[in-house]
C-alpha positions as CSV (number, residue, x, y, z in Angstrom):
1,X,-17.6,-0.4,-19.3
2,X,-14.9,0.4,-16.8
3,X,-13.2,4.0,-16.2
4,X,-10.6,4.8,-14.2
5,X,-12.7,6.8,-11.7
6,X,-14.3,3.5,-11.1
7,X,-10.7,2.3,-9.6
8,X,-9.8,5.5,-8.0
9,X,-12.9,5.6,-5.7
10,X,-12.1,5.5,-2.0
11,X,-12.2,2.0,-0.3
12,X,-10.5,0.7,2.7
13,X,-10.6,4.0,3.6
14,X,-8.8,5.7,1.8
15,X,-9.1,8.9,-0.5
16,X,-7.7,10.8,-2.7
17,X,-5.2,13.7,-1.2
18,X,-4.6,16.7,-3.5
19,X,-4.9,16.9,-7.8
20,X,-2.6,17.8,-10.8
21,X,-4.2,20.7,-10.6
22,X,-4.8,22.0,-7.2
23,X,-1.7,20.4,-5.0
24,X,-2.9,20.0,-1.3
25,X,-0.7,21.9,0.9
26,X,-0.1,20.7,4.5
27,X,1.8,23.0,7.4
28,X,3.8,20.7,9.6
29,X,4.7,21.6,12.8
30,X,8.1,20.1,14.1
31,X,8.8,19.9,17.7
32,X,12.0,18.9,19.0
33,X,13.0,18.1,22.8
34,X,16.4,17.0,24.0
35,X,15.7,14.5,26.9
36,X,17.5,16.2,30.7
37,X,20.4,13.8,31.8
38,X,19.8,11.7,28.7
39,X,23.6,10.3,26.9
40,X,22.5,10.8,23.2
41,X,23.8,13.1,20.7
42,X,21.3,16.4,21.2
43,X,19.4,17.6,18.5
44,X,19.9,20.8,16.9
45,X,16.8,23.3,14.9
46,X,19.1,23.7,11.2
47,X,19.4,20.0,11.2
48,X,16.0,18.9,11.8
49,X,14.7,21.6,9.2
50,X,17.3,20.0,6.4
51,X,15.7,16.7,7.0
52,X,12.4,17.7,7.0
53,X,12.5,20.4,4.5
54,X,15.7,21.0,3.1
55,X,16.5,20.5,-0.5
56,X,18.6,17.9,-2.1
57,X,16.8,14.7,0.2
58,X,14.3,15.5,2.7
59,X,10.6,14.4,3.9
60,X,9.3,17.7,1.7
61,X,11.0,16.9,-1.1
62,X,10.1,12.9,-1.0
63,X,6.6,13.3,-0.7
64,X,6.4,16.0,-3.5
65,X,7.9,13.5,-5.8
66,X,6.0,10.8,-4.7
67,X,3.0,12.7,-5.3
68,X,3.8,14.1,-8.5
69,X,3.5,17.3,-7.0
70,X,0.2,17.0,-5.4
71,X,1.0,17.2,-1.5
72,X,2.9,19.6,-0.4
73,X,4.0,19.7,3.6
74,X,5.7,23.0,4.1
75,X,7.5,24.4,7.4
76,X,5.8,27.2,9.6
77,X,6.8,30.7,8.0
78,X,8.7,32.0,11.2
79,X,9.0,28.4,13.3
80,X,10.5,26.0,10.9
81,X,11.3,23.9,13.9
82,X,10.4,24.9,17.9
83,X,13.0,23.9,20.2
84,X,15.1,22.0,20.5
85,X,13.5,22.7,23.9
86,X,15.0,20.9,27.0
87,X,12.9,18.5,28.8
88,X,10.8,19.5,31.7
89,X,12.4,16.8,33.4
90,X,14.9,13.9,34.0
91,X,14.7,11.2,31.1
92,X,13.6,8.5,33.8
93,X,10.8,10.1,34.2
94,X,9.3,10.1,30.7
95,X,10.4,6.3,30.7
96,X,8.7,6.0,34.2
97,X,12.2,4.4,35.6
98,X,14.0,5.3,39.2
99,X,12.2,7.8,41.5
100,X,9.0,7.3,38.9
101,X,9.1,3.6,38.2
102,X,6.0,2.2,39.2
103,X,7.1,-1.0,41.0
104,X,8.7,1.6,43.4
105,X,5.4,2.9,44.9
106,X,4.6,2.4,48.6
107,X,0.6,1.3,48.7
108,X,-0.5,4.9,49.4
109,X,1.3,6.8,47.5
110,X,-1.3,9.3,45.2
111,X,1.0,8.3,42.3
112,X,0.3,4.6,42.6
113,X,-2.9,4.5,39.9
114,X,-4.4,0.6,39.4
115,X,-5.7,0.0,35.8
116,X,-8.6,-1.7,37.0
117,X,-10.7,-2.0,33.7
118,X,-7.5,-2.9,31.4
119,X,-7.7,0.7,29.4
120,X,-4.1,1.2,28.7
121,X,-3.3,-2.7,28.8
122,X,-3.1,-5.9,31.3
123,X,-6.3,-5.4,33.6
124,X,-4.5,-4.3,37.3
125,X,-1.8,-2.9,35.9
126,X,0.2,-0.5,38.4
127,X,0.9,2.7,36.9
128,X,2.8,6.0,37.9
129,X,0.5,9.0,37.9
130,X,2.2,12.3,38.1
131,X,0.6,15.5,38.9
132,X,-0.6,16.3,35.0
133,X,-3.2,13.6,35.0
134,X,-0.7,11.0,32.8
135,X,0.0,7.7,33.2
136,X,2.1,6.7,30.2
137,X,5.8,8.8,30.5
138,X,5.8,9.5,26.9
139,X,2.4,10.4,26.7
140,X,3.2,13.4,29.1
141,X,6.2,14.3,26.7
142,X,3.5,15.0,24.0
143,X,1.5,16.8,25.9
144,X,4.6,19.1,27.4
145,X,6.0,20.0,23.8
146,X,2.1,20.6,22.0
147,X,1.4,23.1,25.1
148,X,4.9,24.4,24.4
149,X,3.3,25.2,20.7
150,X,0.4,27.1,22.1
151,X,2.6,29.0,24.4
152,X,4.7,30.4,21.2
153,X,3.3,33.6,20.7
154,X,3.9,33.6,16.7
155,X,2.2,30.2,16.4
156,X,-1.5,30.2,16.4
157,X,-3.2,27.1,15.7
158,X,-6.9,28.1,15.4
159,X,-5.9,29.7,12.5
160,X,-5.2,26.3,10.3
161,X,-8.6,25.1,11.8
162,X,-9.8,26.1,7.8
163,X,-13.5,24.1,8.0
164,X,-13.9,26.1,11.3
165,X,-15.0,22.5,13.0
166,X,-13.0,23.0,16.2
167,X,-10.6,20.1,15.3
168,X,-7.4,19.9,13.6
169,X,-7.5,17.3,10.8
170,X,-4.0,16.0,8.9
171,X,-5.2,17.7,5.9
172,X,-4.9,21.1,7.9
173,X,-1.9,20.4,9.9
174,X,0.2,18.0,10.8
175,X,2.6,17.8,13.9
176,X,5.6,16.1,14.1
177,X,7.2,15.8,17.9
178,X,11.4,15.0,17.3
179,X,12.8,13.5,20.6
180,X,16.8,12.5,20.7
181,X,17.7,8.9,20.3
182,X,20.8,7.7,18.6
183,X,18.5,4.9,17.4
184,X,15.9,6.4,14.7
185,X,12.4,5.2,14.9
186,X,8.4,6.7,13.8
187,X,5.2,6.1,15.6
188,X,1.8,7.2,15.2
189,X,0.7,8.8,18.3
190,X,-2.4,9.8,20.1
191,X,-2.9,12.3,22.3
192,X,-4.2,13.4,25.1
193,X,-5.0,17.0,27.6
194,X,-4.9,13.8,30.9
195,X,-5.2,10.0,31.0
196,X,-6.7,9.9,34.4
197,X,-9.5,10.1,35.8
198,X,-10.8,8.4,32.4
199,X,-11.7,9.0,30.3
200,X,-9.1,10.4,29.1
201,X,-9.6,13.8,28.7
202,X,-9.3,15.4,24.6
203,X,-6.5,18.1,24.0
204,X,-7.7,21.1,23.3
205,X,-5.5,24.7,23.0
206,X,-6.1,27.8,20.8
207,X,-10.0,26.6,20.8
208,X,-9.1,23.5,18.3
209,X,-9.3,19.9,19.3
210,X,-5.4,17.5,18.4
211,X,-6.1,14.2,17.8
212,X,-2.9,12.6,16.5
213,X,0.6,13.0,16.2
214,X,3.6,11.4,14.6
215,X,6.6,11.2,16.8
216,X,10.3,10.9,15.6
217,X,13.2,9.5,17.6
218,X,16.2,11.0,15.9
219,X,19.8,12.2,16.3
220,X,22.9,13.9,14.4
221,X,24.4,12.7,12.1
222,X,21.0,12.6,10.4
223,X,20.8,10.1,7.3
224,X,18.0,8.6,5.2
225,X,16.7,6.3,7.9
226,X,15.3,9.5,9.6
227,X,13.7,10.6,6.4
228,X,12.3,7.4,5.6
229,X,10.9,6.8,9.5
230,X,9.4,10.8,9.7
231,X,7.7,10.5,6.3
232,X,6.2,7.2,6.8
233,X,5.1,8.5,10.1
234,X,3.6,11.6,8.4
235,X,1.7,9.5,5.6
236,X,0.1,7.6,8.6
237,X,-1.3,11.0,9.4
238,X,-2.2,12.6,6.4
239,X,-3.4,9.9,4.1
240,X,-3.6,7.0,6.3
241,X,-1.1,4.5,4.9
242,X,-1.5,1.3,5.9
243,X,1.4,-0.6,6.9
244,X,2.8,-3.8,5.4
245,X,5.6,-5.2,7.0
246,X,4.9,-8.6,8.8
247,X,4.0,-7.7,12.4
248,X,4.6,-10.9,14.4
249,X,3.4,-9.6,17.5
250,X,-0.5,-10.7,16.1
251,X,-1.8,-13.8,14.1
252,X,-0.9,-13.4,10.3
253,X,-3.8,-14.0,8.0
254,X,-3.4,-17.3,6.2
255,X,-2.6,-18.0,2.7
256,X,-3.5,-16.7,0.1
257,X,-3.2,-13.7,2.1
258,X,0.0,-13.1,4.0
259,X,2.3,-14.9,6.1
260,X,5.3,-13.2,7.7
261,X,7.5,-14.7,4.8
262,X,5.1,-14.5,1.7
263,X,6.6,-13.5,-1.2
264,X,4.0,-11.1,-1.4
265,X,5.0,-8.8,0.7
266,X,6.3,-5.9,-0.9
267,X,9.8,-5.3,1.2
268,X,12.1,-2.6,-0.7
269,X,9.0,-1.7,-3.2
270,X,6.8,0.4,-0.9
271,X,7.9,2.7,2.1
272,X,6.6,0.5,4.9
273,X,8.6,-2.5,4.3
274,X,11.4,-0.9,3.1
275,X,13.7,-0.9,6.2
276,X,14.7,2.4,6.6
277,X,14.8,3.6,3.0
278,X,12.7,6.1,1.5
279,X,11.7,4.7,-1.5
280,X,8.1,5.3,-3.3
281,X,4.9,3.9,-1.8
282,X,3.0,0.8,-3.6
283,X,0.7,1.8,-6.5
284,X,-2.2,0.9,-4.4
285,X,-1.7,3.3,-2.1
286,X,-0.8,6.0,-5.0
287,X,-3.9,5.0,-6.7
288,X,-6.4,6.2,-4.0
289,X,-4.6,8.7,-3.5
290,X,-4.8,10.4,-6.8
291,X,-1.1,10.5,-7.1
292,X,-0.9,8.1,-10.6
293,X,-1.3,9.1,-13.8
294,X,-2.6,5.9,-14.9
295,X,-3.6,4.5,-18.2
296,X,-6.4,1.5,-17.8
297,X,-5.8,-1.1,-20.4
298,X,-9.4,-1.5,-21.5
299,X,-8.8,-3.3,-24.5
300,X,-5.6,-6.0,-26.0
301,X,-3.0,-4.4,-27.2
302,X,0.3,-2.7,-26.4
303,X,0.9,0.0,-23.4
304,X,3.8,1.8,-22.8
305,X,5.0,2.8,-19.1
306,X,7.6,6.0,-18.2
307,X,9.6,5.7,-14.8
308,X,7.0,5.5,-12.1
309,X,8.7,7.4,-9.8
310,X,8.8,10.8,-12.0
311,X,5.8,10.2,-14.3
312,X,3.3,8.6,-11.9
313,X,2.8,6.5,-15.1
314,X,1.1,3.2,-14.1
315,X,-1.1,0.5,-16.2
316,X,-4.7,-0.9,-14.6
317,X,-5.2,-4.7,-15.9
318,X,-8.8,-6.1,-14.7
319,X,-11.3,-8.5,-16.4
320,X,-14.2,-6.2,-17.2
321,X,-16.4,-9.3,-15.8
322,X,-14.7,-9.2,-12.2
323,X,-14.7,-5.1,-12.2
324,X,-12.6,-3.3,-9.8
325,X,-13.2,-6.4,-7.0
326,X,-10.3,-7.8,-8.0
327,X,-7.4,-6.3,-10.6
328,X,-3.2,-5.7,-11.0
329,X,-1.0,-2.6,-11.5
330,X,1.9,-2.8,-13.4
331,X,4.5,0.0,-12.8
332,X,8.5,0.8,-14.7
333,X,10.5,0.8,-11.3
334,X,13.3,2.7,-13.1
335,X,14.9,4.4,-10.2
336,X,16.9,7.0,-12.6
337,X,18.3,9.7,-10.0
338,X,14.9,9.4,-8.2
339,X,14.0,8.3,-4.3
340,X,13.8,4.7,-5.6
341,X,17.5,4.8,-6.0
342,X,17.3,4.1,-1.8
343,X,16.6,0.2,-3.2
344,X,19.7,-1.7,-2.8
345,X,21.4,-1.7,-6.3
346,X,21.3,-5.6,-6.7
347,X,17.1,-5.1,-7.0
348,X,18.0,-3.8,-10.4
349,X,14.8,-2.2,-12.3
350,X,11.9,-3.6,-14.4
351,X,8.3,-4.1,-14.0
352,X,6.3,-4.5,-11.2
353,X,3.5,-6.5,-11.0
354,X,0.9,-5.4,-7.9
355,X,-2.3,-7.4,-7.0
356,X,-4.9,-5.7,-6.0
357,X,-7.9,-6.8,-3.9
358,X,-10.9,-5.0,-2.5
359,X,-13.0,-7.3,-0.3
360,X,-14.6,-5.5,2.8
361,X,-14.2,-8.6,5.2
362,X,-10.4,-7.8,4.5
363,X,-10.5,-4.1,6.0
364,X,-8.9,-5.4,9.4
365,X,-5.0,-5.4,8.6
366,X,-6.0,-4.7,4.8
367,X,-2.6,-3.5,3.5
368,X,-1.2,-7.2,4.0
369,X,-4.1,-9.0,2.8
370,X,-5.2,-6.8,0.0
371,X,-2.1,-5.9,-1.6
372,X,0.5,-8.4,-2.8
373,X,3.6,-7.7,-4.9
374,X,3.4,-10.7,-7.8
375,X,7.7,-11.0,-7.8
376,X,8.3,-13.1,-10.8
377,X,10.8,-15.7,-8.6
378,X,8.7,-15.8,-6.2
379,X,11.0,-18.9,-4.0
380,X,12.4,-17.5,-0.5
381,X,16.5,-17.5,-0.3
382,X,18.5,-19.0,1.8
383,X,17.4,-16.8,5.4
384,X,13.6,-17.7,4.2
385,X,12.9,-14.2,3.5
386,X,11.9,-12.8,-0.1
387,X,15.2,-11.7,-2.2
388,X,14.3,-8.5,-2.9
389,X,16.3,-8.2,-6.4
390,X,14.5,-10.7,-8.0
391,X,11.4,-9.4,-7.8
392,X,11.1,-7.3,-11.1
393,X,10.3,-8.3,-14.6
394,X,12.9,-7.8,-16.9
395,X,13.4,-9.6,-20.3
396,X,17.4,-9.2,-19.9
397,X,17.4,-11.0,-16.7
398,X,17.0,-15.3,-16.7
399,X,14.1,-16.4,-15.3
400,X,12.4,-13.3,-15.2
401,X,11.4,-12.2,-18.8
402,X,8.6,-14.9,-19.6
403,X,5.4,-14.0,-20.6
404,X,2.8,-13.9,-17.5
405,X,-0.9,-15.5,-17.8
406,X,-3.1,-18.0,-16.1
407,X,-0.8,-20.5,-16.0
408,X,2.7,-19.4,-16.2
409,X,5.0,-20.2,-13.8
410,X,7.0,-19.6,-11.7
411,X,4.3,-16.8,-11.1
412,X,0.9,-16.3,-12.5
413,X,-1.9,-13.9,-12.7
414,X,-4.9,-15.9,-11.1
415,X,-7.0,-14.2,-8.4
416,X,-6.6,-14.8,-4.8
417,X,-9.0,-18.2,-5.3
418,X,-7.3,-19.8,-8.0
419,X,-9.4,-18.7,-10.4
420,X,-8.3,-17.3,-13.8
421,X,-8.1,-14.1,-14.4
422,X,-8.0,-14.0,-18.5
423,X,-5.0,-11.3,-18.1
424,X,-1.6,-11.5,-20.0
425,X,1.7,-9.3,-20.0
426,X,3.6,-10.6,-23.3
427,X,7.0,-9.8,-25.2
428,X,8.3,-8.3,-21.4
429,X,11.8,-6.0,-22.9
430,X,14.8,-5.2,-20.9
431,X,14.2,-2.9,-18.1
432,X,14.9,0.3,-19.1
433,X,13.5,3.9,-18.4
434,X,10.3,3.6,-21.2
435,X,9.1,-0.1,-21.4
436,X,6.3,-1.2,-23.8
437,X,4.8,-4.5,-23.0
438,X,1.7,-6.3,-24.9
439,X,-1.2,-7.0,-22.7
440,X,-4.3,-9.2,-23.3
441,X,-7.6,-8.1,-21.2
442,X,-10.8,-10.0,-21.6
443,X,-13.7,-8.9,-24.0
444,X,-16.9,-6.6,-22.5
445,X,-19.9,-8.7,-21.8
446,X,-21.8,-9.0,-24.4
447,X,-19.3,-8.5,-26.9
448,X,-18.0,-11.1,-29.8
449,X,-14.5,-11.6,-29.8
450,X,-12.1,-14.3,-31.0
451,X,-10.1,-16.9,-29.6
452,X,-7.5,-18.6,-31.8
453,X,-5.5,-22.0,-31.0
454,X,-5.0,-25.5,-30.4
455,X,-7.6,-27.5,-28.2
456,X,-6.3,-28.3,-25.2
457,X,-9.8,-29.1,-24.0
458,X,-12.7,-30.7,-24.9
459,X,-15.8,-31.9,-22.5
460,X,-19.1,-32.9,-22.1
461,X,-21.8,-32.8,-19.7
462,X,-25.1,-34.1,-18.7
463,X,-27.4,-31.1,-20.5
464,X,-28.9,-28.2,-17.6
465,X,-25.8,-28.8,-15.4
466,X,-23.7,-26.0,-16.6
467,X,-20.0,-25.3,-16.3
468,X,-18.0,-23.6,-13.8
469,X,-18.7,-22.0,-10.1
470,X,-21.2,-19.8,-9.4
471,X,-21.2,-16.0,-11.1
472,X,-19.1,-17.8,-13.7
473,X,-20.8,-20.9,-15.0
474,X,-21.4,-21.3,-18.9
475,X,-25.2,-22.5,-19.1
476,X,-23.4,-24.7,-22.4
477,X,-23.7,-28.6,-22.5
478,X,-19.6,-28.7,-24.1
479,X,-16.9,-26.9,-23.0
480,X,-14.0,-26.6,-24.8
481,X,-10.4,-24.4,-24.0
482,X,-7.4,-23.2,-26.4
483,X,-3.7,-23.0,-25.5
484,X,-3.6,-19.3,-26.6
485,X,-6.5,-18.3,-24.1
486,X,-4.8,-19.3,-20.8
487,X,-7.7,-19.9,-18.1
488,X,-10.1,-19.3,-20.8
489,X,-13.8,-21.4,-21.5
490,X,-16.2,-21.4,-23.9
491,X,-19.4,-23.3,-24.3
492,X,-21.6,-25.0,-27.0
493,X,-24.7,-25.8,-26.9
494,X,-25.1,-29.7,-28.3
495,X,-28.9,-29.1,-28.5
496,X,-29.1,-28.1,-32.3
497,X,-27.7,-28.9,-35.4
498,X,-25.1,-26.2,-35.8
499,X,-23.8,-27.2,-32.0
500,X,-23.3,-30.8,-33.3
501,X,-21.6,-29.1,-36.2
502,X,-19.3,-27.1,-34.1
503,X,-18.2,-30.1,-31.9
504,X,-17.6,-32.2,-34.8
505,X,-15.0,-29.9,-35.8
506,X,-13.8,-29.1,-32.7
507,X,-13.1,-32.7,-32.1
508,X,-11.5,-33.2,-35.6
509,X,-9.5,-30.4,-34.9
510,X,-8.4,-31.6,-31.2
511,X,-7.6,-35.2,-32.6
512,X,-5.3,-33.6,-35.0
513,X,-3.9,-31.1,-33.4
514,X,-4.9,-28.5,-35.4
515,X,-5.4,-24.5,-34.4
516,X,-9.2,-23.8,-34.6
517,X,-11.0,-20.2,-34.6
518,X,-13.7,-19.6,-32.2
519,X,-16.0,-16.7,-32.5
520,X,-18.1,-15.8,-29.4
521,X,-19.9,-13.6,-27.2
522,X,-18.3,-12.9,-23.7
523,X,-21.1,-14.2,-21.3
524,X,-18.8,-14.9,-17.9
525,X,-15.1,-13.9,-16.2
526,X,-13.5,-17.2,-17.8
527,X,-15.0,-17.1,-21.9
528,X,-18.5,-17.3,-23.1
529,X,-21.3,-19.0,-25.8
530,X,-19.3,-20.3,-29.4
531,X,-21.3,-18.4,-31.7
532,X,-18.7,-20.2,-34.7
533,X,-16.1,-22.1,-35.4
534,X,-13.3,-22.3,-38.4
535,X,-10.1,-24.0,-39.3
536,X,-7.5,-22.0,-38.3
């Protein structure tokens, strides 16, 4: 039998950050440098700490809710933010432009470097090299404010280094270097003590080994986008979320995967598709995580679901038959006075319907092949993008109340190959901040259950050949399907005298049109042996 800790178990990496019970609590270091010569707005210390760690909308407060409370990034105690520190020097030369643009060398000069193996990109690549052993502008910059974090006399790194490994993980402490730019945008950064002579040399100060950084390009007046870019930045870092947006500068995995227009993609419903808006992270994500408090529905029946965004409440739907391979995640996005209110009002509220797929050959680029939003009109507007606000289920809106199964339409709940998944979401209510929906899962293996309805199947086959595809194939020599059980098969076997009675009826009952009751014992994904059947 499935259990949630079956679900929650790391995979594409991913693992759970904090508990309910013991929140994980992260020190972030914020560096801030206004760029020499450069005409944006400078950035100023009691800003920067309001956006990161201010109350009433900030990165802290955001990923606390997210969580439910179980990461916590807090400032320094005496160094909220360091800086804003002027630049060592002029702009150009952290873009590597004027006096320090490459293409400005003379043959011999001992800054002309020659990337002769393609290590930082296009194999005899001229570079500037300046006297610190860095090639890459920007890569100096990180460098330059990190040192100016070991050269603070109240900040001493070695002392987060808690596992006493030499090495600063994101779970320990995170750094987060804030340069000015009118025009906000996040990376994930490595870095580096020198690039050259390579290898490139590891940055080491206070005795502990930095990695990684997430850099911020930022600028009064400070607004959500800045939120939303620093904390996705800082998620890359400390729990390595994956990002989903459609990156057109590589090939797109085909169908049924993700294109750079498939309605799949989760745009306004998870952070890294969002555009600028700090809304709440996919369930997926959450999941691994350990930042849901979800229920699994392990048996039909009716589930109720709270406001994801404040309860972590979320619902698991899988076929026990398929295990955790392949399942959805239904969450209420009722954005109340939550960070989901950063969706654009016209997305409205209702249920989302996540599915979720863990296949090892998709771990390259997994977040946009493993995790598809189901929207429930899932036809591109006018632009050929998704539109966002019709994306949630809600039995007040047309077109996206009906009852979701095998076969519904204009969205179903088959798996990535086509095949049925035996899953239903029925009697979908108006979205509203407590929604309870009627789900149907599949029965355990092994099990007898019941299957009630019209036939709207009924064949025959050469005896020994079997039904279905391989890991689902009935061993039966009939195989007959009923319109309650979308996707649904069950089998008799023809070879005694009860099977020839079963079929009789069964085709009585299909000729007629008559509901039949089928008792049976779950033997695949899609139905199993027909232990009985009765009139209806």
């Amino acid at each position: 039998m499935l259990r949630l800790a079956d679900f929650e178990k790391p995979f594409y990496g991913l693992s759970p950050r904090g508990s309910a019970g013991k929140p994980l609590t992260v020190t972030v270091i914020v560096v801030a440098m206004n760029l020499r010569k450069w005409p944006e707005p400078v950035l100023t210390a009691t800003d920067l700490e309001t956006v990161i760690f201010g109350p009433g909308g900030s990165v802290a407060e955001w990923i606390e809710e997210m969580s439910q409370g179980r990461l916590l990034l807090v400032p320094h105690p005496t160094v909220p933010v360091l800086g804003p520190r002027w630049s060592s020097y002029d702009y150009r030369f952290y873009y590597r432009e004027g006096p320090w643009s490459p293409g400005a060398l003379a043959e011999d000069s001992p800054h002309r470097w020659v990337d002769a193996g393609g290590v930082y990109g296009e194999k005899g690549r001229v570079w500037y090299l300046d006297d610190d052993g860095y090639v890459g502008g920007h890569s100096h910059s990180w460098g330059e404010m990190l040192r100016a974090v070991d050269a603070d006399p109240r900040i001493s790194l070695s002392s987060y280094d808690t596992d006493k490994d030499g090495s600063l993980a994101p779970t320990e402490c995170l750094f987060l270097l804030v340069k000015n730019q009118a025009a906000t945008r996040g990376f994930r950064r490595p870095v580096f003590a020198s690039e050259v002579p390579l290898p490139a040399k590891k940055l080491g100060l206070d005795g502990v080994h930095i990695a990684n950084i997430a850099e911020l390009y930022a600028a009064p007046p400070h607004g959500w986008v800045d939120v939303a870019a620093a904390g996705e930045e800082l998620l890359h870092l400390a729990a390595d979320l994956d990002d989903q947006y459609p990156d057109t500068g590589r090939p797109q995995p085909p169908p049924p995967y993700r294109t750079d227009d498939d309605p799949g993609r989760p745009g306004q419903y998870s952070i890294s598709d969002a555009g600028g808006r700090p809304v709440h992270v996919d369930p997926y994500h959450k999941l691994k995580w350990g930042w849901l408090n979800p229920q699994l529905a392990d048996a039909t029946g009716t589930y109720t679901l709270g406001p994801a965004a404040t309860t972590g409440d979320a619902l698991i739907l899988a076929n026990p038959h398929v295990g955790t391979r392949e399942f959805f995640i239904v969450e209420n996005r009722w954005r109340g006075a939550s960070y989901d209110q950063h969706r654009d009002k016209a997305c409205g509220d209702g249920l989302a319907v996540w599915h979720c797929i863990q296949d090892p050959s998709l771990a390259d680029n997994w977040a946009r092949r493993a995790v598809h939003l189901r929207r429930a009109d899932p036809r591109l507007g006018a632009t050929g993008l998704p539109q966002d606000e019709r994306v949630l289920f809600d039995g007040s809106a047309p077109g996206r109340g009906y009852d979701l199964h095998d076969d519904s339409t204009p969205t179903n709940l088959r798996f990535r190959d086509g095949s049925p998944s035996r899953l239903a979401i029925r009697a979908i209510p108006p979205a509203a901040e407590t929604m309870t929906i009627h789900v149907t899962v599949p029965p355990e293996p092994g099990s007898v259950a019941v299957a009630v309805g019209r036939v709207s199947r009924l064949r025959v086959h050469e005896r020994g050949t079997g039904y279905g595809v391989p890991g689902r194939r009935l061993p039966q020599d009939c195989v007959v399907s009923v319109d309650s059980e979308p996707g649904g098969t069950f089998g008799i076997d023809l070879g005694g005298p009860e099977g020839r009675w079963m079929f009789d009826l069964v085709s009585e009952a299909f000729a007629r049109g008559e509901p039949v009751r089928l008792e049976y014992r779950a033997q695949t994904a899609d139905g199993g042996e027909v232990l009985r059947v009765l009139r209806a």
